[in-house]
Each structure stands twice: as structure tokens, then as C-alpha cells.
C-alpha positions as CSV (number, residue, x, y, z in Angstrom):
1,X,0.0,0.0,0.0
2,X,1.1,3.3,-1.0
3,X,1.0,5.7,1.8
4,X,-1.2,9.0,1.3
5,X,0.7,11.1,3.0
6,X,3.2,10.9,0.0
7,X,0.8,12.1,-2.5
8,X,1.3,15.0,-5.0
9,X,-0.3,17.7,-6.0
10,X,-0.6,16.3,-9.4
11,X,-3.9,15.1,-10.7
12,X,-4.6,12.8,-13.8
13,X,-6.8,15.6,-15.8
14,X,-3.2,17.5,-16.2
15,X,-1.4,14.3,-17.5
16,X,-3.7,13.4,-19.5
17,X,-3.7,17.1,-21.0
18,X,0.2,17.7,-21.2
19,X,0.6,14.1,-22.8
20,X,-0.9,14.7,-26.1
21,X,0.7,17.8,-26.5
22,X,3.9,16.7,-25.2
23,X,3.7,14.0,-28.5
24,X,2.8,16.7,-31.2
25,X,6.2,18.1,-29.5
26,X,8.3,15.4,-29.9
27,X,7.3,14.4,-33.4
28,X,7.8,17.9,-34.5
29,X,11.3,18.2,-32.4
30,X,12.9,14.9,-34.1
31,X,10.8,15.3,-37.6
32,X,11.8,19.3,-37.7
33,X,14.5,20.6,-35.2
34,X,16.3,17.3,-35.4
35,X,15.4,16.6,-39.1
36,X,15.1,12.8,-37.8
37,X,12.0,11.0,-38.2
38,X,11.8,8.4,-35.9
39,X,9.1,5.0,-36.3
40,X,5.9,5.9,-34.4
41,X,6.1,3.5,-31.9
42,X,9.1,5.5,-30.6
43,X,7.5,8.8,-30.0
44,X,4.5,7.0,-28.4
45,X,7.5,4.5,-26.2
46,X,9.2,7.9,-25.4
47,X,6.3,9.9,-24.8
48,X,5.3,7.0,-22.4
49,X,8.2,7.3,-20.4
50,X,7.9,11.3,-20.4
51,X,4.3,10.1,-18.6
52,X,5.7,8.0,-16.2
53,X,6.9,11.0,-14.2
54,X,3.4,11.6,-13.0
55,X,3.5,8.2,-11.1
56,X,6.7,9.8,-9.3
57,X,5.1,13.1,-8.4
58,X,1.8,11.9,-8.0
59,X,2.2,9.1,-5.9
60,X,5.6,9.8,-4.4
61,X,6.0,13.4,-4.3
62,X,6.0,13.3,-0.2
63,X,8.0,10.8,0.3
64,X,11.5,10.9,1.9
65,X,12.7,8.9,-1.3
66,X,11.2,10.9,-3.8
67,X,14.7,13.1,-4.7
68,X,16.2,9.7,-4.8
69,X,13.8,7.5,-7.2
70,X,13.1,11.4,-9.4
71,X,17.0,11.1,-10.1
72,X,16.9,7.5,-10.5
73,X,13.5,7.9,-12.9
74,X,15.5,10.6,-15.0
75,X,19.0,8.9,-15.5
76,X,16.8,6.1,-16.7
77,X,14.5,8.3,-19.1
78,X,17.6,9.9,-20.5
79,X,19.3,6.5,-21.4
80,X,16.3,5.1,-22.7
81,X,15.9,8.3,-25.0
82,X,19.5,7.9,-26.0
83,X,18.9,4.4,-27.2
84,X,15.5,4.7,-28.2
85,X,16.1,7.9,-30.5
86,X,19.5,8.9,-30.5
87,X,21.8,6.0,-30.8
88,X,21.7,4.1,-34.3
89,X,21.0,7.0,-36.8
90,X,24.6,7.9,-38.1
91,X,25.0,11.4,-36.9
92,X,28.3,13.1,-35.2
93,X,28.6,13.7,-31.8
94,X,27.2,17.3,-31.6
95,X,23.8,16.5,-33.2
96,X,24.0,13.3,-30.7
97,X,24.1,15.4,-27.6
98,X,21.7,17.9,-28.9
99,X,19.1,15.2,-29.6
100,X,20.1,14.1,-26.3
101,X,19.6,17.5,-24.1
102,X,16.0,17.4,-26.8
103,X,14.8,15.2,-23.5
104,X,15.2,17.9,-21.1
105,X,13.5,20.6,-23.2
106,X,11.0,17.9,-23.9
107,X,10.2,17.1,-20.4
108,X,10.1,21.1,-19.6
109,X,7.6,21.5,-22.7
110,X,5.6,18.7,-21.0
111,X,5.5,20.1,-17.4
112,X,4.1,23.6,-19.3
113,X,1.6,21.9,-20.9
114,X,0.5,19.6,-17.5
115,X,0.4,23.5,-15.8
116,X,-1.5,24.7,-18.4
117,X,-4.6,22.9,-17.2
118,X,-3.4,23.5,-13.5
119,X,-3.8,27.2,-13.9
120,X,-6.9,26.5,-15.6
121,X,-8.3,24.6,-13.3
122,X,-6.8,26.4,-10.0
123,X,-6.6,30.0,-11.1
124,X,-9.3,30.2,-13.6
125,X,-11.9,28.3,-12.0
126,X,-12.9,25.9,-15.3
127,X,-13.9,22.5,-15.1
128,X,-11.5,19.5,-15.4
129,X,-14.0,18.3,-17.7
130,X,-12.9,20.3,-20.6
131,X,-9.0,19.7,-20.2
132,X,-10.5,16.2,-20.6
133,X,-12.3,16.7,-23.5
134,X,-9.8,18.7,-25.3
135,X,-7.9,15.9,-24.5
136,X,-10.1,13.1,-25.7
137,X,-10.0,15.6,-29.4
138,X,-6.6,16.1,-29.0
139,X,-5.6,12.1,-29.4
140,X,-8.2,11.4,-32.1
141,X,-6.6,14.0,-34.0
142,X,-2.8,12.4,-33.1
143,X,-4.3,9.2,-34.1
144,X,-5.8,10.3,-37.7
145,X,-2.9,12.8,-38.1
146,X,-0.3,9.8,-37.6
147,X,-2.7,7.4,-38.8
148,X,-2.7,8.7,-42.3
149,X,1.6,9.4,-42.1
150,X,2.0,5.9,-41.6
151,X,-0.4,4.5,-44.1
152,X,1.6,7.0,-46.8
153,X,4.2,5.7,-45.7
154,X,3.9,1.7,-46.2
């Protein structure tokens, strides 16, 4: 049993809000700033991951571990991005390292978008029903948008 005490601030409405917003950002980081298309199922693997913080600050964000297991979760996102997206393509070291750091501007981009329904729900006073439901739109429209990549693509 998780103990409650350790809870986060962090509520599921704003993860599920940042995450489709954080994969529009990292398909458009490797297919534009990168100029390296990756295979879908890599965005969605390391977009995945990128989610995976919320179990840390949501369920751990109390605890007197939490520094401990947040490093531990980030070393282990960052090599998984490296051989996941990085490692493999060809490229010199510089672009390597840039693609690299792309995780940390990545996981900044994501924690914006998570406080964008925060302040919208905190500050502004409007229902986590509609950061829901722009989220619901929001991965139909991934799903077509990709959806019809891929099928131009095989």
C-alpha cells in the first residue's frame, strides 16, 4: 500500500492534458529541429516514459525517497531516450548530444503543458471536464494525423 501522505499535488486531468501535446512536441522536435524522423512506436514509447513522471510526483511526491527515485527515474528516461532515438542514426557527436539534451526541453515543454490545465483549473476556475475533453480531441486528431503518415508511408 502506497502511503497517502506521500501524494502529489498532481492530478490525472493535467497528464492526461500535457501528454498529447507533449507528442505533437516530440514528433515535431525529431521530424523538424532534429530533421530525424523516428518509427511511431518510438514517439509514443518515449512519450510514455515522459508520462511515467506523473507516477513519481503523484504518488511519491511526499516521500522521503522521492529526490532519490526522481533522479533515478530521470538517468533512466535519459538513457532510454538515447537508445531509443539517438543511438543508431549515423549522426556526429554534436547533433547526438543535442538530440540528447532534446529530452530535457522535452520534459520542460511537458511540465508547461501539465500547468497549463493546472492554472486553468486552480486559477481560472474551469472544469477539469474540458481539459478532458480537449484531451479526448486532442488524441483522435494524433491518431488520424499519424494514422494517415504511416499509411503514406507503407
Amino acid at each position: 500500500m502506497i502511503n497517502p501522505q506521500w501524494e502529489g499535488a498532481v492530478q490525472f486531468y493535467e497528464l492526461l492534458y500535457g501528454t498529447w501535446l507533449a507528442y505533437i512536441f516530440i514528433v515535431f522536435a525529431f521530424e523538424r529541429v532534429l530533421r530525424q524522423p523516428l518509427q511511431e512506436w518510438r514517439y509514443v514509447l518515449l512519450n510514455f516514459m515522459g508520462a511515467g513522471a506523473f507516477w513519481v510526483n503523484h504518488y511519491f511526491q511526499g516521500a522521503p525517497f522521492y529526490m532519490t527515485l526522481l533522479n533515478a527515474y530521470t538517468v533512466a528516461f535519459l538513457l532510454a531516450w538515447y537508445f531509443i532515438a539517438v543511438r543508431g542514426h549515423g549522426r556526429r557527436a554534436l547533433w547526438q548530444v543535442g538530440a540528447t539534451l532534446m529530452a530535457v526541453v522535452y520534459t520542460v515543454a511537458f511540465i508547461g503543458f501539465e500547468n497549463i490545465a493546472r492554472f486553468g483549473v486552480d486559477k481560472q476556475g474551469y472544469s477539469e471536464f474540458w481539459f478532458m475533453l480537449t484531451a479526448y480531441i486532442g488524441f483522435v486528431s494524433i491518431i488520424i494525423w499519424r494514422g494517415r503518415r504511416t499509411s503514406r508511408l507503407q
